[in-house]
N, C-alpha and C positions, 0 to 999 in steps of 0.2 A: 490270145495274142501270140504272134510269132518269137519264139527263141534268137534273140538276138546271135551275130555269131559272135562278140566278144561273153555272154552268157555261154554259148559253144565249146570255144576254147577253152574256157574258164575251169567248166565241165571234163576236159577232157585233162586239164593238168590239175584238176584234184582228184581224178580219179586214176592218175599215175602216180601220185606221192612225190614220187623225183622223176627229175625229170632231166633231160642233159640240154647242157647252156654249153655252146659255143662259140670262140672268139679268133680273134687274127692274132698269133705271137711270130713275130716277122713277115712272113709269106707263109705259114703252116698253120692251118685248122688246129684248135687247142680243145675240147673238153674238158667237160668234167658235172658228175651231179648237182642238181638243185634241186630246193623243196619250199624254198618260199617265195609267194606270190600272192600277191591281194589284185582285186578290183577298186580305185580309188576314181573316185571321179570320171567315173565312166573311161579308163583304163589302164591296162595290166600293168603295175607297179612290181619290179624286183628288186633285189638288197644285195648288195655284198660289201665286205670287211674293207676298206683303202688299205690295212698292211696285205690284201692279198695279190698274187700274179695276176689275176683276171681283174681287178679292179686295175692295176697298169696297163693290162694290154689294150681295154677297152679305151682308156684315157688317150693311147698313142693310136689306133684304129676301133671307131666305136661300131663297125659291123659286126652282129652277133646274131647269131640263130637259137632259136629252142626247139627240141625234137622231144616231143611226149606221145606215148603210149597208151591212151586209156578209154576199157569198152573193145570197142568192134572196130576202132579207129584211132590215127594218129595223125598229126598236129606239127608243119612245120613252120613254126615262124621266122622269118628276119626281118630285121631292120636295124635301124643305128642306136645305140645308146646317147639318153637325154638325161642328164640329172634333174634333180629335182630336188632344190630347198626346202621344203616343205614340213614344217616342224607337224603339223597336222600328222602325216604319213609314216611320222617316228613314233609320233604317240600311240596312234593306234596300232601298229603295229606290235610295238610294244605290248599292249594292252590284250591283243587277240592271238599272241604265241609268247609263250608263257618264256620259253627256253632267249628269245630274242635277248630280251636285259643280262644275262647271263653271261652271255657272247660277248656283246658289247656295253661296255661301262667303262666309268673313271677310273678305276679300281686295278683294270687291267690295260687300258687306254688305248681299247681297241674301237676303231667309229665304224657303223655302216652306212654305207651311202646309197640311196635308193634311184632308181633310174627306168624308168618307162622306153618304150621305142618307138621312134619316131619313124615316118616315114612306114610303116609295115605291114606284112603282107601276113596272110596266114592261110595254108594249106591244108584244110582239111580232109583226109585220103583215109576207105576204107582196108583192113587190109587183106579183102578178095579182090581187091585193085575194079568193086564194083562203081563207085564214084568218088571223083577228086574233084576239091570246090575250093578255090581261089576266093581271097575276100583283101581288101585293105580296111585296114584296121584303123 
């Protein structure tokens, strides 16, 4: 059976650890690392804190890209930020990285809010610039 490209990409941001998440802060491109990401319901689910800058910027422009590295190739996606209520996607989350509960709890009353993207495209580019494969996700 064919390697799906959300297995693909999936592939390529676990085998980059972190990976850079970018967002709009007024009119200027924002970075910064990320490392977590799951597969949920057939697709890529990420997390960040609400006390953080990139959880506001997303909120006021929810275009964002991710740029990973990994293998013999790299991985750009955008699209918009979609939240997702989804108690399911806390749980396991929770459950399959150990550090998550850590982060965020009542304790210290920090929430993360989890967010898929909608609308998205994903470039996957070697980098001997031998082939570049556009896919919507």
């Amino acid at each position: 059976m064919a390697e799906s490209v959300l297995d693909r990409v999936a592939d390529i941001l676990t085998k980059a650890k972190v990976f850079q998440f970018l967002t709009v802060d007024g009119n200027k491109p924002k970075g910064r690392p990320f490392s977590f990401f799951m597969v949920h319901e057939g697709r890529l689910v990420f997390g960040t804190g609400t006390h953080k800058e990139c959880y506001r910027q997303m909120q006021a422009n929810p275009n964002v890209e991710v740029l990973a590295f990994g293998g013999n190739e790299f991985v750009r996606i955008d699209g918009e930020a979609e939240y997702l209520n989804d108690p399911a996607i806390q749980e396991r989350a929770f459950a399959e990285f150990s550090y998550m509960p850590k982060l965020y709890n009542p304790e210290n009353g920090r929430v993360i809010s989890f967010f898929t993207l909608k609308n998205a495209t994903a470039e996957i580019c070697s980098l001997a610039g031998e082939h570049k494969e556009l896919f919507t996700l």
